[in-house]
Biotite code that builds the C-alpha atoms (Angstrom):
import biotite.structure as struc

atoms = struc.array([
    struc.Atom([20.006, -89.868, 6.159], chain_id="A", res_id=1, res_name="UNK", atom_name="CA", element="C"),
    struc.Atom([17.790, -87.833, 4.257], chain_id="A", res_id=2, res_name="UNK", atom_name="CA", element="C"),
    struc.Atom([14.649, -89.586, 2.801], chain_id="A", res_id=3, res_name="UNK", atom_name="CA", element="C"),
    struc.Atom([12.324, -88.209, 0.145], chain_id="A", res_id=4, res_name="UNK", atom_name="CA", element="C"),
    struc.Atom([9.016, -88.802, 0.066], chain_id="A", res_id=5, res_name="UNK", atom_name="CA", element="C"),
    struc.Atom([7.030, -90.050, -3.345], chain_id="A", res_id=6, res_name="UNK", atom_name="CA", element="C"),
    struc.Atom([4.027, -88.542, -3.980], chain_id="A", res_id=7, res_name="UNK", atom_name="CA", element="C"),
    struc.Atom([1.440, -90.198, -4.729], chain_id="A", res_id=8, res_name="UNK", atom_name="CA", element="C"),
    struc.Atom([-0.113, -89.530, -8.202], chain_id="A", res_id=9, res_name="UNK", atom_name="CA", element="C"),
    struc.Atom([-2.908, -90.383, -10.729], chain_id="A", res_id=10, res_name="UNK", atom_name="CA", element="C"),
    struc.Atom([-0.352, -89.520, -14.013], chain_id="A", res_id=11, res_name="UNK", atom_name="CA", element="C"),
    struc.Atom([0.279, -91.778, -16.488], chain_id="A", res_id=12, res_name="UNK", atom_name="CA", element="C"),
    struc.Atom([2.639, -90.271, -18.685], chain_id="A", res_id=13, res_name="UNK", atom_name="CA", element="C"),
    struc.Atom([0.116, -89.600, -21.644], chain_id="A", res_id=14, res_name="UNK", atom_name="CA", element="C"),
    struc.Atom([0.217, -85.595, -20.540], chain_id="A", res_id=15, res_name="UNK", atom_name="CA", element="C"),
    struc.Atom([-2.185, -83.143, -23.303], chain_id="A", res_id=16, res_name="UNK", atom_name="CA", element="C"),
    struc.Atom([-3.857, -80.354, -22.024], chain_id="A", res_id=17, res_name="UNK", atom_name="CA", element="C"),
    struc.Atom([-7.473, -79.948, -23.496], chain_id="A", res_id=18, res_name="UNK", atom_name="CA", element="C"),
    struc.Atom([-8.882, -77.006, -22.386], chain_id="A", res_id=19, res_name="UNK", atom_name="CA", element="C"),
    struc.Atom([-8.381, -77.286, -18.646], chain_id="A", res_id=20, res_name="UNK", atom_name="CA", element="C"),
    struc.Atom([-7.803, -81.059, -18.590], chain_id="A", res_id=21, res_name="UNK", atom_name="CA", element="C"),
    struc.Atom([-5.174, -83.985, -18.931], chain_id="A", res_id=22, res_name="UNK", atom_name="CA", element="C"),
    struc.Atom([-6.389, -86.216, -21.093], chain_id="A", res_id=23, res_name="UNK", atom_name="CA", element="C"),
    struc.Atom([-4.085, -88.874, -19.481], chain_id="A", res_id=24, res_name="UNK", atom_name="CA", element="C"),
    struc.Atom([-4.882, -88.868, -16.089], chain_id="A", res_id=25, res_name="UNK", atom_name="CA", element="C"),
    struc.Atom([-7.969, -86.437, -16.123], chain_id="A", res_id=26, res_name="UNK", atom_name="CA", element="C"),
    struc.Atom([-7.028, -84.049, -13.760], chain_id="A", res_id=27, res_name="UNK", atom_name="CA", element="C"),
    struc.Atom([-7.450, -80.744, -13.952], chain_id="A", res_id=28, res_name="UNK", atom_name="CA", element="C"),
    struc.Atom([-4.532, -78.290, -14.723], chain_id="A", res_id=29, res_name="UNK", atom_name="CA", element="C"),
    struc.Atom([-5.027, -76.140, -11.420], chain_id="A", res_id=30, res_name="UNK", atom_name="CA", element="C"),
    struc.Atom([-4.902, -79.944, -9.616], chain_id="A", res_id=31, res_name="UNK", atom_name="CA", element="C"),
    struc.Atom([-1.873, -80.683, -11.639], chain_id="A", res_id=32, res_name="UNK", atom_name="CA", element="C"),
    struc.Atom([0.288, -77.485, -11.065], chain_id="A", res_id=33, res_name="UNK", atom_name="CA", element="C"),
    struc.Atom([-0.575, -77.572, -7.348], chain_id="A", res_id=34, res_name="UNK", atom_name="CA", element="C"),
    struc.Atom([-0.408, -81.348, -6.176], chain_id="A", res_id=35, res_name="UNK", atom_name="CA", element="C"),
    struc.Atom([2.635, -81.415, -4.794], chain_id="A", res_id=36, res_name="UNK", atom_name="CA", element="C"),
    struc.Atom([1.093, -78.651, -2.398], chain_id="A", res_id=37, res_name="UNK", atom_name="CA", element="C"),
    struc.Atom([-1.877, -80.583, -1.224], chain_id="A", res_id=38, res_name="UNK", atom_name="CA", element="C"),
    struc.Atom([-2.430, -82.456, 1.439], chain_id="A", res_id=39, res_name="UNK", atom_name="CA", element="C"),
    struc.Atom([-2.004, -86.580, 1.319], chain_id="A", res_id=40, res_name="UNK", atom_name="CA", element="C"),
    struc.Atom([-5.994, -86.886, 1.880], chain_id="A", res_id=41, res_name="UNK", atom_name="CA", element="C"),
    struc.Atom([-6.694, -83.858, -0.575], chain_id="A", res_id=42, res_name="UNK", atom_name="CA", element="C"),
    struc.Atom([-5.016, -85.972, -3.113], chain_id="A", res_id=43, res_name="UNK", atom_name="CA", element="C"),
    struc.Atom([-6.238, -89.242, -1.858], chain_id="A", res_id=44, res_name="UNK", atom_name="CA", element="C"),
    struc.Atom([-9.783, -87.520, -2.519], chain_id="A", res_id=45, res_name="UNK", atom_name="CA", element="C"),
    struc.Atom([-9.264, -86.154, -5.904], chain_id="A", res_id=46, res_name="UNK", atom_name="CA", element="C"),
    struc.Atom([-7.313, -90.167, -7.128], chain_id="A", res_id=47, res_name="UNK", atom_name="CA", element="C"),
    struc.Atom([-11.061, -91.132, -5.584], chain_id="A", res_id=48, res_name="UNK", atom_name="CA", element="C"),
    struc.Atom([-12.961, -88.864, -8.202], chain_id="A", res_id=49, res_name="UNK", atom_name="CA", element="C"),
    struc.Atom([-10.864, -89.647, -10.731], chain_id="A", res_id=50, res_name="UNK", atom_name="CA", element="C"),
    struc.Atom([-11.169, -93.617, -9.939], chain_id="A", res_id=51, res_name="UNK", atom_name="CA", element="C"),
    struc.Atom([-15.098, -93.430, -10.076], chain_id="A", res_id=52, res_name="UNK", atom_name="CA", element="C"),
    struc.Atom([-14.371, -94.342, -6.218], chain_id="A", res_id=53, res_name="UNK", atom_name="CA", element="C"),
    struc.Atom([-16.049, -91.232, -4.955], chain_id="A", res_id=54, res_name="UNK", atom_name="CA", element="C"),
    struc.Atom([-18.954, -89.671, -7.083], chain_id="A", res_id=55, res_name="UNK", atom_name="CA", element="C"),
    struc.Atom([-21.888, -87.834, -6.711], chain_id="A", res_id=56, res_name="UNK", atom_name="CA", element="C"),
    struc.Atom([-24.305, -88.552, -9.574], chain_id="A", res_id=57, res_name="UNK", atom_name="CA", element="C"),
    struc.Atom([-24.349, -90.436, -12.755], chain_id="A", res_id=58, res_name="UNK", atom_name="CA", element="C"),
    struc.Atom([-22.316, -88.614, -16.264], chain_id="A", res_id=59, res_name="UNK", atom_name="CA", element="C"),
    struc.Atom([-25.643, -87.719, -18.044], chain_id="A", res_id=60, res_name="UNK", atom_name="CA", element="C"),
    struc.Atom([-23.816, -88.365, -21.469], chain_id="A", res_id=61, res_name="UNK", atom_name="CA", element="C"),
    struc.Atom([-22.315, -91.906, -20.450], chain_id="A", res_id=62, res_name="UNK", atom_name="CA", element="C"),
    struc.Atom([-23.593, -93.469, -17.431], chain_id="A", res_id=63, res_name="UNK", atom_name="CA", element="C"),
    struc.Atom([-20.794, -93.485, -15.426], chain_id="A", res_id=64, res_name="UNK", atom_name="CA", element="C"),
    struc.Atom([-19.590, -91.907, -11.888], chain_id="A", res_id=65, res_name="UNK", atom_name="CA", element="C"),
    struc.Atom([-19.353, -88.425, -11.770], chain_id="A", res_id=66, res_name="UNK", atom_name="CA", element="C"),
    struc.Atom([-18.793, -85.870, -9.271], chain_id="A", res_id=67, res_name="UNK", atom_name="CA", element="C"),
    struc.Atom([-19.931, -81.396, -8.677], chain_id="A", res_id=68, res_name="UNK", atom_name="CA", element="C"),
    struc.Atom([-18.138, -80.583, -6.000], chain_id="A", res_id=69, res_name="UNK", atom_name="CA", element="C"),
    struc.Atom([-21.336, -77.616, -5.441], chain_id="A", res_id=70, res_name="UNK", atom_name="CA", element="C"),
    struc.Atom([-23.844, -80.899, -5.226], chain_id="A", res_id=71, res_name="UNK", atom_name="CA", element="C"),
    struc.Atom([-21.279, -82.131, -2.436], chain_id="A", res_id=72, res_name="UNK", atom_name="CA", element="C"),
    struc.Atom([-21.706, -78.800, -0.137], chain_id="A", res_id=73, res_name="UNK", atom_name="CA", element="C"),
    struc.Atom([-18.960, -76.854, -1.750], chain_id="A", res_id=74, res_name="UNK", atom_name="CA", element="C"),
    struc.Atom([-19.006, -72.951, -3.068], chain_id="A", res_id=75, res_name="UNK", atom_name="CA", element="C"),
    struc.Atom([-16.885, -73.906, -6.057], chain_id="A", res_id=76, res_name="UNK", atom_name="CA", element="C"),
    struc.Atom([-16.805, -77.057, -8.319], chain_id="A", res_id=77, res_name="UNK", atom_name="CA", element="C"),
    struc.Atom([-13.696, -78.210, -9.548], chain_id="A", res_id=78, res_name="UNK", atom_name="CA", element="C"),
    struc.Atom([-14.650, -77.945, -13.780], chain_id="A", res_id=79, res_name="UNK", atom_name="CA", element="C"),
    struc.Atom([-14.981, -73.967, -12.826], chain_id="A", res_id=80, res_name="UNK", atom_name="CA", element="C"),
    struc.Atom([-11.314, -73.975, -13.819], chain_id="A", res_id=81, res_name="UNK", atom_name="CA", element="C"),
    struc.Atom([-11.952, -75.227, -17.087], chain_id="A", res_id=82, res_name="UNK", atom_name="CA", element="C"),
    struc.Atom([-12.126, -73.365, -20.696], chain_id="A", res_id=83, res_name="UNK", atom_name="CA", element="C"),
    struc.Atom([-15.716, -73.057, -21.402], chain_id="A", res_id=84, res_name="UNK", atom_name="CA", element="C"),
    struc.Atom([-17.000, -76.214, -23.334], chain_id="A", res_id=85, res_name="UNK", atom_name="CA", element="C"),
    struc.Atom([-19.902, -76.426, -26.001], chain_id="A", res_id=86, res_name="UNK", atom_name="CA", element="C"),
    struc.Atom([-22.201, -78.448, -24.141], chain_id="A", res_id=87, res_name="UNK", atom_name="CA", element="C"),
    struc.Atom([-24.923, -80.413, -26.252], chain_id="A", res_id=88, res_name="UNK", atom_name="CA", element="C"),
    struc.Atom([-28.801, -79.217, -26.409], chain_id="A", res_id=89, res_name="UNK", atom_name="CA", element="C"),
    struc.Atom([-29.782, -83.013, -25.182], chain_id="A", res_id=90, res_name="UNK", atom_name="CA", element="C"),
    struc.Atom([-27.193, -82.502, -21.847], chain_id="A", res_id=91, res_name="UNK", atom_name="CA", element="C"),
    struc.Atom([-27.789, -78.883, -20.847], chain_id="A", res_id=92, res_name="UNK", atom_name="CA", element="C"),
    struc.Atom([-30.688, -78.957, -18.098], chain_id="A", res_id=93, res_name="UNK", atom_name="CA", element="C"),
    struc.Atom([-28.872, -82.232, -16.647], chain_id="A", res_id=94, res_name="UNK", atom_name="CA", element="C"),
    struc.Atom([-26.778, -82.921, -14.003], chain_id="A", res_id=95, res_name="UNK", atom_name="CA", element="C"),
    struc.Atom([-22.419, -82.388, -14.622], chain_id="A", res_id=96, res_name="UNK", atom_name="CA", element="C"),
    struc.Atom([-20.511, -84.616, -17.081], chain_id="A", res_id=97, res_name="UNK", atom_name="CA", element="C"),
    struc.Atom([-17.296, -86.907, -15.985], chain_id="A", res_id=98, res_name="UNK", atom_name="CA", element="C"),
    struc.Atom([-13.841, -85.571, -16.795], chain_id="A", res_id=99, res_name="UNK", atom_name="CA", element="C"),
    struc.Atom([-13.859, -87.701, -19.398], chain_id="A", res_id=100, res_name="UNK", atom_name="CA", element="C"),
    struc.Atom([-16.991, -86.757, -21.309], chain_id="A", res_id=101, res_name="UNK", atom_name="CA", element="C"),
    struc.Atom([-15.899, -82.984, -20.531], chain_id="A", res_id=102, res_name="UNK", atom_name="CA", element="C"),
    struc.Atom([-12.669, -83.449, -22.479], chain_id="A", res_id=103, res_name="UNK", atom_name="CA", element="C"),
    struc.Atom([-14.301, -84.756, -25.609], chain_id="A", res_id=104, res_name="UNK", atom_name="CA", element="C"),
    struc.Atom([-16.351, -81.671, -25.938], chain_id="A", res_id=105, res_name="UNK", atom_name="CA", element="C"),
    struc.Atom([-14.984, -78.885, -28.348], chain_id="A", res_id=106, res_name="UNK", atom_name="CA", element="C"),
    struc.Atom([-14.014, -75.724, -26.344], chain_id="A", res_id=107, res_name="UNK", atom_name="CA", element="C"),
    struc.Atom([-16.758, -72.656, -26.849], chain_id="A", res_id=108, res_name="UNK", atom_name="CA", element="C"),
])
């Protein structure tokens, strides 16, 4: 008997593409195309992020969890995937916006 495995997933059916990311489930498109490649705990980590379960400062522009993967040890973040954004004079010298506060932003 063959048995398929369901993947796990963050998407809510509310799928739009704003420079980079879903404004439904606020991933980004590289984590979209590839999640069916990734590892369950590589996925596990990214529904943390996206759940404000895992975060690594405060969103500058709204208080809420955020995360830099680069602030976290990394080489790479993951918004380095991302069209360029025009980021406010008041939020430049701060630490990284949320997903969410990064998709409201017009695209440079």
């Amino acid at each position: 008997m063959y048995l398929e495995k369901t993947l796990k997933t963050p998407c809510i059916a509310a799928c739009k593409n704003t420079g980079g990311i879903c404004n439904g489930c606020f991933r980004t498109i590289d984590e979209i195309v590839s999640w069916k490649n990734l590892s369950d705990s590589k996925r596990d980590n990214i529904i943390k992020t996206l759940s404000a379960h895992s975060s690594s400062h405060r969103c500058p522009s709204c208080n809420e969890p955020a995360t830099c993967d680069i602030s976290q040890g990394n080489q790479t973040c993951w918004c380095f995937s991302l069209e360029p954004r025009v980021i406010p004079l008041n939020l430049k010298n701060n630490a990284c916006l949320c997903r969410q506060c990064l998709s409201k932003l017009d695209l440079a």
